[in-house]
C-alpha positions as CSV (number, residue, x, y, z in Angstrom):
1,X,205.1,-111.8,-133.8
2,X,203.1,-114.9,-134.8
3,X,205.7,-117.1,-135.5
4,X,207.6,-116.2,-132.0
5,X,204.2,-116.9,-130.1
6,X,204.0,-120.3,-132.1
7,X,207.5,-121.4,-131.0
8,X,206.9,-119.9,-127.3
9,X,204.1,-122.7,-127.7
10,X,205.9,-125.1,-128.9
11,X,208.6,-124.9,-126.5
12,X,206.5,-124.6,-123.2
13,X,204.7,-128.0,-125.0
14,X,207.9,-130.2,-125.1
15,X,209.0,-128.8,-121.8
16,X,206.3,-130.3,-120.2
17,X,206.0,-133.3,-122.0
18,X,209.7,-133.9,-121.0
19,X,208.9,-133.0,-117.6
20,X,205.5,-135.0,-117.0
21,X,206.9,-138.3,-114.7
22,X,206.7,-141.3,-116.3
23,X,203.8,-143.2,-115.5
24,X,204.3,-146.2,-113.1
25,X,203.6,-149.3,-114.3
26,X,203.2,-152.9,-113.7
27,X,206.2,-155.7,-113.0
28,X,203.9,-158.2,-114.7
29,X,203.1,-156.4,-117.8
30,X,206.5,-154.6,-118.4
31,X,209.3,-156.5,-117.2
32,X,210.9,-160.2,-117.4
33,X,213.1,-162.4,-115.6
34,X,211.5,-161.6,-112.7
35,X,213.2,-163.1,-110.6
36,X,214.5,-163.5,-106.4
37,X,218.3,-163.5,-105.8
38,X,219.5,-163.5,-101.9
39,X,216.2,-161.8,-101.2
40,X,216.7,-159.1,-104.3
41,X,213.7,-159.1,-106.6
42,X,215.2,-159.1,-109.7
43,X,213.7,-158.5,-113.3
44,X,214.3,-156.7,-116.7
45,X,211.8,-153.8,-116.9
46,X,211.4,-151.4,-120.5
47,X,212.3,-147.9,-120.3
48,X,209.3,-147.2,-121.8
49,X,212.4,-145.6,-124.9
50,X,210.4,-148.0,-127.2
51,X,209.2,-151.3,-127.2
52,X,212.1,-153.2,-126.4
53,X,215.0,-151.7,-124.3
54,X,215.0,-153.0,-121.0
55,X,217.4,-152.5,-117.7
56,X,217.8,-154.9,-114.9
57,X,216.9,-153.8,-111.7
58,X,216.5,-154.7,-108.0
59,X,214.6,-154.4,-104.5
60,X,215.6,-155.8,-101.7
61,X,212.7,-156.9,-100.2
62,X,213.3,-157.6,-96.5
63,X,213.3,-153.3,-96.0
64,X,209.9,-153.4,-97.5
65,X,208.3,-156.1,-96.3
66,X,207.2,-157.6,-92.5
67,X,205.9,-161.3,-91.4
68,X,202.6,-160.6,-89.0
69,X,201.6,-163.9,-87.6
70,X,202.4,-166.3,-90.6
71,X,200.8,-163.6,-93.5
72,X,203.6,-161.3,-95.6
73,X,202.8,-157.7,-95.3
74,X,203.9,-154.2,-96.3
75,X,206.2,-152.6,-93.7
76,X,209.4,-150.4,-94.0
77,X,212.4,-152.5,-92.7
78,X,209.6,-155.2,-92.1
79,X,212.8,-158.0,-92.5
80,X,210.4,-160.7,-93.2
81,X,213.7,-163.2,-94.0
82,X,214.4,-163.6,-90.7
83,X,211.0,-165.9,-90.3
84,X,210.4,-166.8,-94.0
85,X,211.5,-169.5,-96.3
86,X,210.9,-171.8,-99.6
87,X,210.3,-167.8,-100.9
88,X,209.2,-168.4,-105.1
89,X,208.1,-165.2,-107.5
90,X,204.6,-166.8,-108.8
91,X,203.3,-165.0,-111.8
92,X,205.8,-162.6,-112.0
93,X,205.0,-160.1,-109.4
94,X,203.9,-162.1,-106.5
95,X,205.8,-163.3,-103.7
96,X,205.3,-166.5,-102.2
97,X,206.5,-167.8,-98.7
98,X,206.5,-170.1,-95.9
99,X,206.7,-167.8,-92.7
100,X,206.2,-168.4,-89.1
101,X,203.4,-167.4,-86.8
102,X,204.1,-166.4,-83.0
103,X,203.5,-170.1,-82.3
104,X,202.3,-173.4,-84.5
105,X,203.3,-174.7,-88.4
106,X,204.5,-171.9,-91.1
107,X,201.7,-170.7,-93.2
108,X,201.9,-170.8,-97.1
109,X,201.2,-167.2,-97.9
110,X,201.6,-164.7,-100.6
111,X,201.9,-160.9,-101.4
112,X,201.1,-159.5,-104.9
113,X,204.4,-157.0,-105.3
114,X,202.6,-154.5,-107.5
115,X,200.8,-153.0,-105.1
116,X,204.2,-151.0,-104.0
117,X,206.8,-152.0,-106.4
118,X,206.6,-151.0,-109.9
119,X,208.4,-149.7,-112.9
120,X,209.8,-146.5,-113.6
121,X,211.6,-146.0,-116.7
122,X,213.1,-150.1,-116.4
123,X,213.6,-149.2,-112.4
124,X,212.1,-150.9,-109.9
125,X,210.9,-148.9,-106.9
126,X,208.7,-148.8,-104.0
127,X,206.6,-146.2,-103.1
128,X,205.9,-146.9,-99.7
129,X,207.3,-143.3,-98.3
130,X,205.7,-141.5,-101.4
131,X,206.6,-141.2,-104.6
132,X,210.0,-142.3,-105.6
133,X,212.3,-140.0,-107.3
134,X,213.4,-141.9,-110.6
135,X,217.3,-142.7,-110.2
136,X,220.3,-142.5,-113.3
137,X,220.7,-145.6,-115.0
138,X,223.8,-147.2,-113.7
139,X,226.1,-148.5,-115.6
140,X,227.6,-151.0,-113.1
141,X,225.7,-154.7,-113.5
142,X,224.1,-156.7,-110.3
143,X,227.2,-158.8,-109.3
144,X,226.4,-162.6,-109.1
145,X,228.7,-162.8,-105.7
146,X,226.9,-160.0,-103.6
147,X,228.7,-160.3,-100.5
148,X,230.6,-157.9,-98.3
149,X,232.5,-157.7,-95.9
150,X,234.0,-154.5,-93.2
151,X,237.3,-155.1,-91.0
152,X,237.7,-152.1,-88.8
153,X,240.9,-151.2,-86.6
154,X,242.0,-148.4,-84.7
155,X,239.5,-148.7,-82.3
156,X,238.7,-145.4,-79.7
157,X,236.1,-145.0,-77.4
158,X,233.2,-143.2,-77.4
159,X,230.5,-142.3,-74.8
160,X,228.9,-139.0,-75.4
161,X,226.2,-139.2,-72.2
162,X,229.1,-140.3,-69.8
163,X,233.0,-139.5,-71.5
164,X,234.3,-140.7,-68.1
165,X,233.8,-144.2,-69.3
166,X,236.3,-143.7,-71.9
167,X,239.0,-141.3,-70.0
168,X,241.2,-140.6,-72.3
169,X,241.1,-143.2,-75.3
170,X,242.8,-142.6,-78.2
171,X,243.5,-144.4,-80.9
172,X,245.0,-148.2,-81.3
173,X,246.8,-149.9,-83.7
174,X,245.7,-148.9,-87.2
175,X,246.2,-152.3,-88.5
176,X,242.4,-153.5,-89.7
177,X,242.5,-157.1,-88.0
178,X,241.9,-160.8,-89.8
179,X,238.1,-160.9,-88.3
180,X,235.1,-158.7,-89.9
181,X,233.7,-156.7,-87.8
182,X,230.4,-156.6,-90.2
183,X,229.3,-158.9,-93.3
184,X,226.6,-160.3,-95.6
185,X,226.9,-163.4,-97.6
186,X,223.8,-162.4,-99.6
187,X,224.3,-158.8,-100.2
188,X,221.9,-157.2,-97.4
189,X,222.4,-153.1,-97.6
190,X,223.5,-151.5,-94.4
191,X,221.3,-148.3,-93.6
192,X,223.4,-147.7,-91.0
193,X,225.8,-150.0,-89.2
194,X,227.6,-148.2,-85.6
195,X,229.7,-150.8,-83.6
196,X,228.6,-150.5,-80.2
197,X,229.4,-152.6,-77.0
198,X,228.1,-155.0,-75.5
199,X,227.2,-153.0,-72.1
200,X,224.5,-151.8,-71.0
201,X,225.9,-148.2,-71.0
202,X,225.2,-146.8,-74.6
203,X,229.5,-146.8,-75.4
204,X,230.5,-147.2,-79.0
205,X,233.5,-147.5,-80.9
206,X,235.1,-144.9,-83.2
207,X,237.6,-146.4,-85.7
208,X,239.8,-145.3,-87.8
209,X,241.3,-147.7,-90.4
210,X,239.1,-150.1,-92.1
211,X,239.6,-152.9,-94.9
212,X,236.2,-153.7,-97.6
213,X,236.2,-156.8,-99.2
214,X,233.2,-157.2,-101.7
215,X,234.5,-159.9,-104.6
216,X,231.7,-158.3,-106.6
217,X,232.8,-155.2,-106.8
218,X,229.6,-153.2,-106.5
219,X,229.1,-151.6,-103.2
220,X,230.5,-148.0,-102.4
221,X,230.7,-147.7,-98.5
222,X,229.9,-144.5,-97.0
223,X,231.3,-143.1,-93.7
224,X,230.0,-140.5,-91.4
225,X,231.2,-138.9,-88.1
226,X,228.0,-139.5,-86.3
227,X,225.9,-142.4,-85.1
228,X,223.2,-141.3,-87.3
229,X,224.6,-141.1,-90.6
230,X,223.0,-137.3,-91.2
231,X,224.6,-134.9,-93.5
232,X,227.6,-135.5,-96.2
233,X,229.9,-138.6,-95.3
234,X,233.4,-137.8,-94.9
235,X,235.0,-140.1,-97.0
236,X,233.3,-142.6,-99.2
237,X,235.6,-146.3,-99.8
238,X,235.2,-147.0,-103.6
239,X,236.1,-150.2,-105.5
240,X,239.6,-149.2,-106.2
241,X,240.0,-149.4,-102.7
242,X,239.0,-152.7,-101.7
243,X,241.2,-155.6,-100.3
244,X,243.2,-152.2,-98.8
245,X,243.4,-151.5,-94.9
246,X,242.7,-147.7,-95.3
247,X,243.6,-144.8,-92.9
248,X,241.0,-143.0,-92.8
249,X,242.7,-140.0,-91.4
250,X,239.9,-139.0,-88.8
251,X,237.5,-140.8,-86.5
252,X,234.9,-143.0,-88.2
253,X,231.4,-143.5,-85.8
254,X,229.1,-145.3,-89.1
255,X,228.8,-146.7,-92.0
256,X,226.6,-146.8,-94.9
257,X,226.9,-149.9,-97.4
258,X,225.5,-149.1,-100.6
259,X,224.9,-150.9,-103.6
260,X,226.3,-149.9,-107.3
261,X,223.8,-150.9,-109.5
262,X,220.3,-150.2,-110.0
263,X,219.1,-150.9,-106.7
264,X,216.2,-149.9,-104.5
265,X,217.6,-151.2,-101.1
């Protein structure tokens, strides 16, 4: 009876020691390379496995970060590139910048990443929505072309607060055309991309073919029957697919680039 109490013990003990989260902790002391690649902060963090295995990993930075009047702050989908350059890692966890203000010169200004970046078990995440939930280690590497690139064809119409704009649209050709409809030349994730007109009635298109081109190939690109991306995409374009103008073989309304490899995007 003792003995089976003892190993009760003992197993409740290494339970929870193998479910206690690992601790976060800092880029500076526990990773290297850090480094900023098309807006990705970059860097080779331990696993915390011993004292030397490491993982890269990456966040892109412009969902987590905002320019308010010249001074880098924390914001979700704060897309501080878009009035920041001359952007340096000093000291290993801070980012540097020259950003804009409303009106007048850029402003030097910096942001020490640790406040809402750090490492978990070699990834780095942000916590600015709460704790983050500690992804698989991927075995697919950050590609050093990161660019994308969507061709869509089979275009229908949709207007789902006035149909009467579209009458009876069906589908067109199903060949994806020579023009991308969306792209990024520095590997930007897409939360969720819908390709609407350019009227002021809310009218979107569906599609239903649609070529990926990513040279890199590290990006899986999710697509949904909704504007909104909820729920379980339908069909999900994988790298065996690329270069390929797919039928999708039902209407298409989003999609949802994601990236491969250990990525907080």
């Amino acid at each position: 009876m003792f003995y089976k109490a003892l190993l009760s013990l003992i197993v409740l003990a290494w339970t929870t020691v193998n479910a206690a989260p690992h601790a976060a902790r800092s880029i500076s002391s526990e990773c290297i390379n850090v480094r900023l690649t098309n807006w990705w902060l970059v860097a080779n963090c331990l696993t915390g496995q011993d004292s030397s295995t490491r993982i890269e990993s990456s966040v892109y930075l412009p969902n987590k970060i905002t320019n308010t009047e010249g001074t880098l702050e924390w914001k979700i989908n704060g897309l501080f590139a878009a009035t920041c350059n001359d952007c340096t890692i000093l000291d290993s966890s801070k980012l540097n910048c020259q950003c804009r203000p409303t009106a007048g010169q850029r402003k030097n200004t910096t942001l020490d990443l640790n406040e809402h970046i750090r490492n978990y078990n070699g990834h780095l995440l942000n916590d600015l929505s709460g704790p983050p939930t500690i992804p698989k280690t991927s075995p697919i590497n950050m590609p050093s072309d990161l660019s994308w690139a969507l061709y869509l064809g089979g275009f229908s119409c949709y207007a789902p607060s006035n149909p009467e704009i579209c009458g009876s649209s069906s589908p067109q050709d199903l060949t994806c055309p020579s023009n991308a409809a969306v792209s990024s030349s520095t590997g930007s994730p897409s939360y969720c991309f819908q390709y609407r007109l350019p009227v002021s009635t809310p009218v979107w298109y569906k599609w239903n073919s649609m070529k990926a081109e990513a040279p890199g190939m590290a990006y899986e690109f999710l697509l949904y029957d909704n504007l909104d991306c909820a729920g379980k995409p339908f069909r999900a374009m994988e790298p065996s697919e690329f270069g390929m103008c797919e039928n999708l073989g039902r209407s298409a309304l989003a999609v949802q680039v994601r990236p491969l490899w250990n990525a907080d995007s």
